[in-house]
C-alpha positions in Angstrom: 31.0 -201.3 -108.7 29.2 -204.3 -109.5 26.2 -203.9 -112.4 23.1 -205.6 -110.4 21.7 -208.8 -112.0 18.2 -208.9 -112.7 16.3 -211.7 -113.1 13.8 -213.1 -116.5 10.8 -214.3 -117.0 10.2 -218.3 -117.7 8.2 -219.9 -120.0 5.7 -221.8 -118.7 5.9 -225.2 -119.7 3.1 -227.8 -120.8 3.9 -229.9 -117.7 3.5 -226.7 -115.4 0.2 -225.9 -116.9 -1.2 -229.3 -116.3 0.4 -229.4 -112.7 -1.1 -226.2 -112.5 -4.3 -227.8 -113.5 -4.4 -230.2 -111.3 -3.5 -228.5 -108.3 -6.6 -226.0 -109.1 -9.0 -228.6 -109.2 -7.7 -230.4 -106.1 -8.2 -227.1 -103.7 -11.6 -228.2 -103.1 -11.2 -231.5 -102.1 -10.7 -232.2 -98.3 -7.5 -234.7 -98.3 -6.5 -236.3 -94.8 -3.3 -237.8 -94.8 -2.5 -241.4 -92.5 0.5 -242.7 -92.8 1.7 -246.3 -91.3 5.4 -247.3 -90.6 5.2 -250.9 -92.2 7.5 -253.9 -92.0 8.2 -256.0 -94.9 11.1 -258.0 -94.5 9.4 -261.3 -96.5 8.9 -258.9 -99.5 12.3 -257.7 -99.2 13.8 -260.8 -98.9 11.7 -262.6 -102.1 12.4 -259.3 -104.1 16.1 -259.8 -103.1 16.2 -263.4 -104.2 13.9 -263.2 -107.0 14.5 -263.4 -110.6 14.7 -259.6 -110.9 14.7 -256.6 -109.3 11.1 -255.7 -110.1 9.9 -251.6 -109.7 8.6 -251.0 -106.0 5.9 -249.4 -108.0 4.6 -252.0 -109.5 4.7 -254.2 -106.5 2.7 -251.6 -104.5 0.2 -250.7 -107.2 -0.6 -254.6 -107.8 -0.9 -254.7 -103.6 -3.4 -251.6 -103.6 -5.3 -253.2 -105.9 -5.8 -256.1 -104.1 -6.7 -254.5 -100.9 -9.0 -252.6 -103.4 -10.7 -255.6 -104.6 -12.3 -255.9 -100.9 -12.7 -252.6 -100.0 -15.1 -251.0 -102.1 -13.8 -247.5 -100.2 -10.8 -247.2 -102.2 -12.6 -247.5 -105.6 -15.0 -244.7 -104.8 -15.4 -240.9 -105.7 -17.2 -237.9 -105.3 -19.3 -236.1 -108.4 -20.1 -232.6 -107.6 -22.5 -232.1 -110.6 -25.8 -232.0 -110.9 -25.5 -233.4 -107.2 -23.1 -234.5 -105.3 -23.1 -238.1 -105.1 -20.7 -241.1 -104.8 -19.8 -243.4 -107.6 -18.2 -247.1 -107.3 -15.9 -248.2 -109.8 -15.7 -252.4 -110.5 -12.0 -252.4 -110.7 -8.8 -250.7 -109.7 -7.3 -247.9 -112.1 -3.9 -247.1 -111.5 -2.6 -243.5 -112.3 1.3 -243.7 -112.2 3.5 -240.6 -111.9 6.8 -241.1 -114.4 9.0 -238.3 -114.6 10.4 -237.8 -118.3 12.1 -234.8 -120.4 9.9 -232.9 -122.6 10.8 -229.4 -123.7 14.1 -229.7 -122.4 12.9 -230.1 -119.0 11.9 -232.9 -116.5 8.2 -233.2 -116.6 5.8 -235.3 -114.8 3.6 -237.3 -116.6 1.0 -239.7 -115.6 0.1 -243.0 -117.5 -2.8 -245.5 -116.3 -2.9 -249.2 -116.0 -6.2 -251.3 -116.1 -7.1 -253.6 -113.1 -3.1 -253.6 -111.8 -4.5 -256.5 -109.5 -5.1 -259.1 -112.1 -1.5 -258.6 -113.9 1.2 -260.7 -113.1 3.8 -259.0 -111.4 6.5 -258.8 -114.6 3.9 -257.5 -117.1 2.8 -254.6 -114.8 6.5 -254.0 -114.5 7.0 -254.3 -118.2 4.4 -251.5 -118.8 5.8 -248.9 -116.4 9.2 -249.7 -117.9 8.1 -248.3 -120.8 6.2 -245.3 -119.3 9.9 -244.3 -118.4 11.7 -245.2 -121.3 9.8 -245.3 -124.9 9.4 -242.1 -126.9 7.1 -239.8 -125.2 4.7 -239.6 -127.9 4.0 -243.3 -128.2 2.0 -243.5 -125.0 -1.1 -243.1 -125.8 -1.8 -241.3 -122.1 0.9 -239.3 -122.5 -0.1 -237.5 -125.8 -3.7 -236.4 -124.3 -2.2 -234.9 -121.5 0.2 -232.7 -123.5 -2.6 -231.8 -126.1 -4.7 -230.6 -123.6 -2.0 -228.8 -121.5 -2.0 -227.1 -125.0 -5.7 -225.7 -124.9 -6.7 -222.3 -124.2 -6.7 -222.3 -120.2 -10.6 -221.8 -120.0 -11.2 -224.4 -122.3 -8.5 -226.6 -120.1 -10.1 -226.3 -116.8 -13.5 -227.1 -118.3 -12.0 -230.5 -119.4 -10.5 -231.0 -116.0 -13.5 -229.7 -114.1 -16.4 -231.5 -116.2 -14.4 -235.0 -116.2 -13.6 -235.0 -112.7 -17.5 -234.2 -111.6 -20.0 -235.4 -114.5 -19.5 -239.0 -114.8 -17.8 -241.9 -112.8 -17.4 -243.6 -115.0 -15.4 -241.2 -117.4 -13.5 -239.9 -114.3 -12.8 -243.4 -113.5 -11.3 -244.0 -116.9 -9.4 -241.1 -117.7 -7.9 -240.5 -114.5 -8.2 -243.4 -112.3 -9.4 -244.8 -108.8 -6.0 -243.8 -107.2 -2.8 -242.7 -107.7 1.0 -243.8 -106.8 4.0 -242.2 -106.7 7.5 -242.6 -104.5 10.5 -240.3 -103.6 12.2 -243.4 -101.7 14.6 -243.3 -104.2 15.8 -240.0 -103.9 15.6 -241.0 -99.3 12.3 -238.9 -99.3 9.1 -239.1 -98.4 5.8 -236.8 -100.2 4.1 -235.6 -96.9 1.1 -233.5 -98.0 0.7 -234.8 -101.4 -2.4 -233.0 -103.1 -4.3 -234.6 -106.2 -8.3 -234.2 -107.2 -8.5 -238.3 -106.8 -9.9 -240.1 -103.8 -6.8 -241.8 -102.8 -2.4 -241.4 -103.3 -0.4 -244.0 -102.5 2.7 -243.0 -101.4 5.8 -244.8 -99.8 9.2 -243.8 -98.6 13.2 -245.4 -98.6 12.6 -249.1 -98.2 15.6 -250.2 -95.4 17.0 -253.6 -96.1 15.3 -255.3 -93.1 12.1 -253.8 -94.5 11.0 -251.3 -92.6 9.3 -248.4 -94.8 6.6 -245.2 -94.4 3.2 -245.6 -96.2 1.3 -242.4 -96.7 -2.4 -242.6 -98.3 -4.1 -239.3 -98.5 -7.7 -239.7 -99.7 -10.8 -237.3 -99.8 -12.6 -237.4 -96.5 -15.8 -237.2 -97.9 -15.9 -240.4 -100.0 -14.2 -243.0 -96.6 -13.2 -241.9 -93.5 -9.2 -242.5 -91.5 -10.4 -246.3 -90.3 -10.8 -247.1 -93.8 -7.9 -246.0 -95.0 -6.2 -247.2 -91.5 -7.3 -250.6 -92.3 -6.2 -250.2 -96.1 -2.7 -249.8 -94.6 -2.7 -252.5 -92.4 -4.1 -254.9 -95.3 -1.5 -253.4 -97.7 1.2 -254.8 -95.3 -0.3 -257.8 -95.0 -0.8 -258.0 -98.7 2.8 -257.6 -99.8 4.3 -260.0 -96.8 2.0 -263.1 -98.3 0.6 -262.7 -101.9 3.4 -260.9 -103.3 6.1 -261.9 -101.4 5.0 -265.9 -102.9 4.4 -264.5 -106.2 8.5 -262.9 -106.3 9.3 -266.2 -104.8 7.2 -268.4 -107.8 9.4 -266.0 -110.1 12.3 -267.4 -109.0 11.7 -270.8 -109.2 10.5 -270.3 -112.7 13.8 -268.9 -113.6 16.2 -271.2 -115.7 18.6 -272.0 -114.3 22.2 -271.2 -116.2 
């Protein structure tokens, strides 16, 4: 007779407790979902030829930031405390997923960049390289996350809660105007991504003729699905002409061998 397996108990990890974290303060907030099936064939074709195969990620952060720059929407959020009321941040702050080992698992992690729309393509790419590759503990983002996931859990979700609904500003700062993330490498797509933030950017597998699936989920009560309709259709737009000539000015500032 076979002796009946039982199961164990798992540590919980820092990088459960702050997913945990965020997904409690994000059952509040009423995301909507549009998603656009965009064609990009000039970007693909510039990326293709360019000198490097820069991160999709960067190349769509620096494009949401420019659609960003005239759309006030998507650099909006909503403060619950003392009132609720709706701040406008200057500039783009870009919250990056990067998935990296920490207590011998694979944990998610999010670093920020500054204003992703006023960096030239290779040096946003350079600083999400080394989200994903330099000790874990050297970025600076990285280390704050972890030393809160560390807190008691009351303390914790004070620090989430009061940061996310006292001041703009402070929300702005520490955990950005939007977010972006991809599973196109891995052939999926996030459908009903969840985050406390106004907007997440989101895109599937890119085909080689440039055909891919956008996804922006953003809370309904700061803009409304025309804005973020129109954020898509400018995104396209965006990465066909401005980005597609800046992978193109790459190349022909490559030395040639």
């Amino acid at each position: 007779m076979t002796q009946e397996r039982r199961g164990r108990s798992v540590k919980v990890s820092d990088g459960r407790r702050l997913v945990n974290e965020l997904m409690r303060q994000s059952h509040r907030v009423p995301l909507v979902t549009v998603r656009r099936e965009c064609s990009i064939p000039a970007l693909v074709q510039a990326r293709t030829e360019g000198a490097g195969r820069l991160s999709w990620v960067a190349i769509f952060a620096k494009a949401y930031g420019l659609v960003a720059e005239r759309n006030e929407h998507l650099r909006r959020n909503w403060l619950s405390f003392p009132w609720g009321r709706i701040y406008e941040h200057p500039i783009s702050e870009c919250v990056v997923l990067v998935e990296r080992e920490w207590q011998g698992e694979e944990t998610v992690l999010a670093a920020k960049v500054r204003a992703p729309e006023t960096m030239p393509l290779e040096e946003l790419d350079g600083h999400l390289k080394r989200f994903r590759t330099d000790p874990v503990r050297s970025i600076s983002s990285f280390r704050q996350l972890l030393r809160i996931a560390r807190y008691p859990a009351l303390l914790r979700r004070f620090i989430f809660w009061s940061t996310l609904n006292w001041s703009g500003y402070k929300r702005c700062k520490r955990f950005g105007t939007f977010m972006i993330s991809s599973l196109g490498n891995y052939g999926c797509e996030l459908l009903v991504p969840h985050m406390p933030l106004t907007s997440y950017l989101t895109f599937g597998p890119i085909s080689p003729d440039g055909n891919v699936a956008v996804a922006l989920a953003f809370d309904h009560r700061v803009m409304d699905g025309r804005h973020a309709a129109r954020a898509l259709q400018d995104l396209e737009q965006v990465l066909n002409t401005t980005l597609a000539r800046e992978l193109r000015s790459l190349e022909t500032a490559e030395p040639k061998r």
